[in-house]
C-alpha positions in Angstrom: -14.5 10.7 16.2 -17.5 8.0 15.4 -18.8 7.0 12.3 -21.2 4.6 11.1 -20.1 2.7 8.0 -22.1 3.1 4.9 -24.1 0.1 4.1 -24.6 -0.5 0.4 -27.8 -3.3 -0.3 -26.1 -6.5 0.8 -23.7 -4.9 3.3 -22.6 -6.5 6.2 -24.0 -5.0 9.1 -21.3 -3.3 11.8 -21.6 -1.3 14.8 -20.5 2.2 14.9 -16.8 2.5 14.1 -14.5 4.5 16.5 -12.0 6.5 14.1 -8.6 7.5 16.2 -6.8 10.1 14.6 -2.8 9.1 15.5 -0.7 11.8 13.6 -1.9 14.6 11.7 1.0 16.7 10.5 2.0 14.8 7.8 3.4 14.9 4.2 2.2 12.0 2.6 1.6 9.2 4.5 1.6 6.0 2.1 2.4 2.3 2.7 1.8 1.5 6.4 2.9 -1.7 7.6 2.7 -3.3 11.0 5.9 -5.1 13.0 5.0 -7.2 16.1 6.4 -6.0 18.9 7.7 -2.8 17.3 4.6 -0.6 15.9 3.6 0.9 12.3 6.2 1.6 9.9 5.0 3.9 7.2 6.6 6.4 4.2 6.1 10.6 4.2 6.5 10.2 0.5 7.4 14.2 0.5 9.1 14.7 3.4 11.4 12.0 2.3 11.0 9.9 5.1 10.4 6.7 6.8 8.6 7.2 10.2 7.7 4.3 12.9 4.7 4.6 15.3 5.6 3.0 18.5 3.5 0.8 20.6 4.2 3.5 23.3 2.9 6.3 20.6 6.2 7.7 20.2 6.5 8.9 16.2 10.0 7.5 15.5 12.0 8.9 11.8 13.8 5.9 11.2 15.3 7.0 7.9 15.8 10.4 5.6 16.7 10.3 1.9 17.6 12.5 -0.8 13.7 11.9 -2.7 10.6 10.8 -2.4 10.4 7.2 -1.0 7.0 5.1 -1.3 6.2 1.0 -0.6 8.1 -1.0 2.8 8.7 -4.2 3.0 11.2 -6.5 4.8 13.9 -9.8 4.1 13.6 -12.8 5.8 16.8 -12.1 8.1 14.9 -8.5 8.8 16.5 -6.0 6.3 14.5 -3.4 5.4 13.5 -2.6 1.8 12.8 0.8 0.9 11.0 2.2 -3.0 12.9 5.3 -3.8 10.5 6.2 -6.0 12.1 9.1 -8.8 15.8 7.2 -9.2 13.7 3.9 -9.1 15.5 1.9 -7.4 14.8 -0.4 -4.0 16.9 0.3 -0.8 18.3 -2.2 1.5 19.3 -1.1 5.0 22.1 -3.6 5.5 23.4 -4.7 9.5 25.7 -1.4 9.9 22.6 0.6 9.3 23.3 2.0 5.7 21.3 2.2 2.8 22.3 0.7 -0.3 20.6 0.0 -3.6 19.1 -3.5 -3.5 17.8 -3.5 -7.3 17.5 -1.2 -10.3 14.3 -0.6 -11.4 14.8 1.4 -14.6 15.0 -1.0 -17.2 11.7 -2.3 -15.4 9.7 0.9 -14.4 8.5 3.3 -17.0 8.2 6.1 -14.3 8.4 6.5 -10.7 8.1 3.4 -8.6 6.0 3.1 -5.9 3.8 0.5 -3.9 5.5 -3.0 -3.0 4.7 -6.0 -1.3 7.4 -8.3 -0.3 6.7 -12.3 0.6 7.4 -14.5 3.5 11.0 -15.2 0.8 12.0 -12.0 0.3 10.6 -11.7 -3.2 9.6 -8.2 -3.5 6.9 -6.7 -6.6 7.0 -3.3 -6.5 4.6 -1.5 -9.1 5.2 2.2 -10.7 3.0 5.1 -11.9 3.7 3.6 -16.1 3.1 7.5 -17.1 3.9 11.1 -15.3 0.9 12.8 -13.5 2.4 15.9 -12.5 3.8 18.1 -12.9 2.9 17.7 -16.6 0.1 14.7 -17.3 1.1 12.1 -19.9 -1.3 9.8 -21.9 -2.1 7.6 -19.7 0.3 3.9 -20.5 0.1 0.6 -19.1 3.2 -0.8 -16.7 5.1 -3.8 -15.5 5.5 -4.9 -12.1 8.7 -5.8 -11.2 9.9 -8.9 -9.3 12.9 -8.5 -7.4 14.5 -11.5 -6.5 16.1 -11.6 -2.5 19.3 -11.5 -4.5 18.5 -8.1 -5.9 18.1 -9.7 -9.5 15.0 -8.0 -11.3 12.6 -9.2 -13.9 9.2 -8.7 -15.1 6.6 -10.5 -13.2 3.4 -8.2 -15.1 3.0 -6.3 -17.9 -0.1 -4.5 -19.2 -1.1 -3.3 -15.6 -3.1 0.2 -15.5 -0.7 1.9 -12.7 -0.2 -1.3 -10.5 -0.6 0.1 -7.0 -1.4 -1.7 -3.8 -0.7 -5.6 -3.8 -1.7 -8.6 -1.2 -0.3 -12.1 -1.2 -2.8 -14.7 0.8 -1.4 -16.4 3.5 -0.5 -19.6 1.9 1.8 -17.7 -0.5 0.1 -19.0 -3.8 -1.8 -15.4 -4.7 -1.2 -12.5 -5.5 -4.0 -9.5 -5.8 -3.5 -6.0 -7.0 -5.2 -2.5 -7.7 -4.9 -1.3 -10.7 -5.8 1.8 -9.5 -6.2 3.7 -13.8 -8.0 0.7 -14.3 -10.5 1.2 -11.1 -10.1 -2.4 -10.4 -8.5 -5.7 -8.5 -6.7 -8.0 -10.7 -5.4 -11.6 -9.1 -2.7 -13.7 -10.3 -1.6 -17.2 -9.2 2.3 -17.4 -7.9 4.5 -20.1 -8.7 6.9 -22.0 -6.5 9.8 -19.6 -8.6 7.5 -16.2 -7.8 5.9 -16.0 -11.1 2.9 -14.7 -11.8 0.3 -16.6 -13.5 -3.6 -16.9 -14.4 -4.0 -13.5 -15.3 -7.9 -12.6 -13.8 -10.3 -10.1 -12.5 -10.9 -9.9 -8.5 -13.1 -7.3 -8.3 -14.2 -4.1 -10.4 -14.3 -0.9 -8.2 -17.8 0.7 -7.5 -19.3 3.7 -9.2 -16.5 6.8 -8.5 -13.9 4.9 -6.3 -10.9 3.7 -7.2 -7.9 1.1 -5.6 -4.4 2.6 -3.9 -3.3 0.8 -0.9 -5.3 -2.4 0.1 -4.9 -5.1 2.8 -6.7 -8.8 3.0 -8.3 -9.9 6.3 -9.1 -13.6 7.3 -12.5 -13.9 6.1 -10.6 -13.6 2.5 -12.1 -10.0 1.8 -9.6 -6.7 1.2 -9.7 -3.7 2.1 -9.6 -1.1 -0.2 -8.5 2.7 0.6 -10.2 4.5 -2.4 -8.8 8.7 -2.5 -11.3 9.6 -5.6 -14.5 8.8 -3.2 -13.0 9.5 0.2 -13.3 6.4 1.8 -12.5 2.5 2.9 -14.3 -0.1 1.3 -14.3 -4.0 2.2 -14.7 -6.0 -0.8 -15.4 -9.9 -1.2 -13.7 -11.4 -4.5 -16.6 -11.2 -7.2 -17.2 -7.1 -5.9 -19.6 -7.2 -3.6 -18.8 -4.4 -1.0 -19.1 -5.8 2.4 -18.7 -2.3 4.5 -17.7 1.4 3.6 -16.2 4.1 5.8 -16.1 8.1 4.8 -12.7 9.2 5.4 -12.8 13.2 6.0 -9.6 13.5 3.4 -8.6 11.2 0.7 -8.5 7.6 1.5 -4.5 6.4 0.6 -3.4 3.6 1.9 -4.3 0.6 5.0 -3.2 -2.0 6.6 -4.1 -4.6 9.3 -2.0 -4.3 12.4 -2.3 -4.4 15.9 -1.3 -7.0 18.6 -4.6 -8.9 17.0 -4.5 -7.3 13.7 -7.7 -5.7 13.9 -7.1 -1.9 13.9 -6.9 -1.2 10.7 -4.2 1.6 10.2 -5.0 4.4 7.4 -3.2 7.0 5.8 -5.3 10.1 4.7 -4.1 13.1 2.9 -6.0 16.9 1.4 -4.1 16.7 -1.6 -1.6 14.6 -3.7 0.3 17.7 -5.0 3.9 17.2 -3.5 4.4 21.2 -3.3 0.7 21.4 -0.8 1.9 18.7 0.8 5.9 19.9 1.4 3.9 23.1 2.8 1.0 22.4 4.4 1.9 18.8 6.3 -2.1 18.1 7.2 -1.7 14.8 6.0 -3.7 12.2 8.8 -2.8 8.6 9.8 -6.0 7.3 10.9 -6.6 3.9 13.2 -10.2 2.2 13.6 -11.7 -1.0 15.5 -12.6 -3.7 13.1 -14.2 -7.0 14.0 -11.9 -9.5 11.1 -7.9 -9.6 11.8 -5.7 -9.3 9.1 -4.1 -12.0 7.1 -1.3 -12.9 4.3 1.2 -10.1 3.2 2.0 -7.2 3.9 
């Protein structure tokens, strides 16, 4: 498939993007994130699963649970965290392959947890809904993001965040963006040498109809922004201006920057975010597509 990016006035102008359509069977695909020299890791929130895509585009299941499981991220010695989002509570797959719980969330997480980003330390934040959606629909709350320390020690690193979704950290490790996606906008923060977050201020507000989930930063400084309400990616500069946009068939979830240059930028598309279509249906996408600026910073 080829499609030409929308160009909102001021848009950079981009050749036609190439759109590769990887896997399209399943669940939920949420939080892709890309391992030199080993491929894509990614969640099927409801199939319960973490899958890898292979540089040889082999779909690998490298884990199964008992519930839904949501953000990825890895220690410094190369442990892999793992949200279980309903129990809330992060996963650690330890040396002898087993899972064990890494933190507690609940005294943290006022409902199910769900996007993480971890840093070059092993400090993970990993956000939660702050209210239920489904199957019955609370009035909407704010949330805290948690900061897990690499010792599995948990505190609050946020509060007052409008379902704290997809997160970035720049490259040199001093800050930290993320979409508030019931909010419909990016909020920065400065870290601390300790991992706290300061300097509480607006990045961007989302345009017109689209709203933040998973997002990535690229070198030039801009993110990327996978927006479900409007169906679509959208590169945004700090301030709001939106650099390119790209119609995504099904609902825009999550991307990421990956690749042996870190210019395919990896999506996750899905119909529907109700877990009983999903369980049934499994027409969920993972998407990849040519871009011309490589990723940077975390994840």
């Amino acid at each position: 498939m080829v499609v030409d990016p929308q160009r909102a006035p001021g848009c950079e102008s981009r050749a036609m993007r190439s759109v590769q359509t990887l896997q399209k069977s399943l669940s939920f695909g949420e939080a892709p994130r890309w391992r030199p020299g080993e491929g894509l890791y990614f969640s099927d929130i409801h199939a319960q699963r973490v899958l890898l895509q292979r540089l040889d585009g082999e779909l690998e299941e490298i884990a199964a649970f008992d519930g839904p499981v949501s953000g990825l991220g890895w220690l410094p010695d190369g442990r892999l965290l793992v949200v279980s989002m309903h129990d809330r509570r992060l996963l650690r797959r330890d040396r002898d392959g087993v899972f064990r719980t890494h933190a507690d969330l609940s005294e943290v997480a006022g409902w199910h947890a769900n996007d993480m980003v971890v840093d070059s330390n092993g400090v993970a934040y990993v956000g939660n809904f702050g209210f239920s959606i489904a199957p019955v629909r609370e009035e909407p709350r704010p949330a805290n993001l948690a900061r897990v320390m690499p010792d599995g020690a948990v505190s609050i690193a946020a509060s007052e965040l409008w379902f704290p979704n997809g997160a970035v950290i720049t490259p040199d490790g001093r800050t930290f963006v993320i979409g508030e996606s019931a909010a419909r906008r990016l909020t920065a923060f400065t870290i601390t040498k300790t991992g706290l977050l300061t300097d509480r201020r607006s990045w961007a507000t989302m345009p017109d109809g689209a709203l933040p989930d998973g997002i990535c930063l690229d070198e030039e400084g801009a993110i990327w922004v996978a927006s479900p309400s409007s169906r679509e990616l959208l590169r945004i500069a700090e301030g709001g201006a939106v650099l390119e946009r790209i119609k995504t068939e099904q609902m825009a979830v999550a991307v990421t920057l990956g690749g042996p240059d870190r210019r395919t930028l990896f999506v996750c598309t899905a119909e529907s975010t109700d877990p009983e279509f999903c369980r049934s249906t499994h027409s969920a996408q993972l998407l990849a597509i040519k871009v011309d600026i490589a990723g940077a910073g975390h994840p």
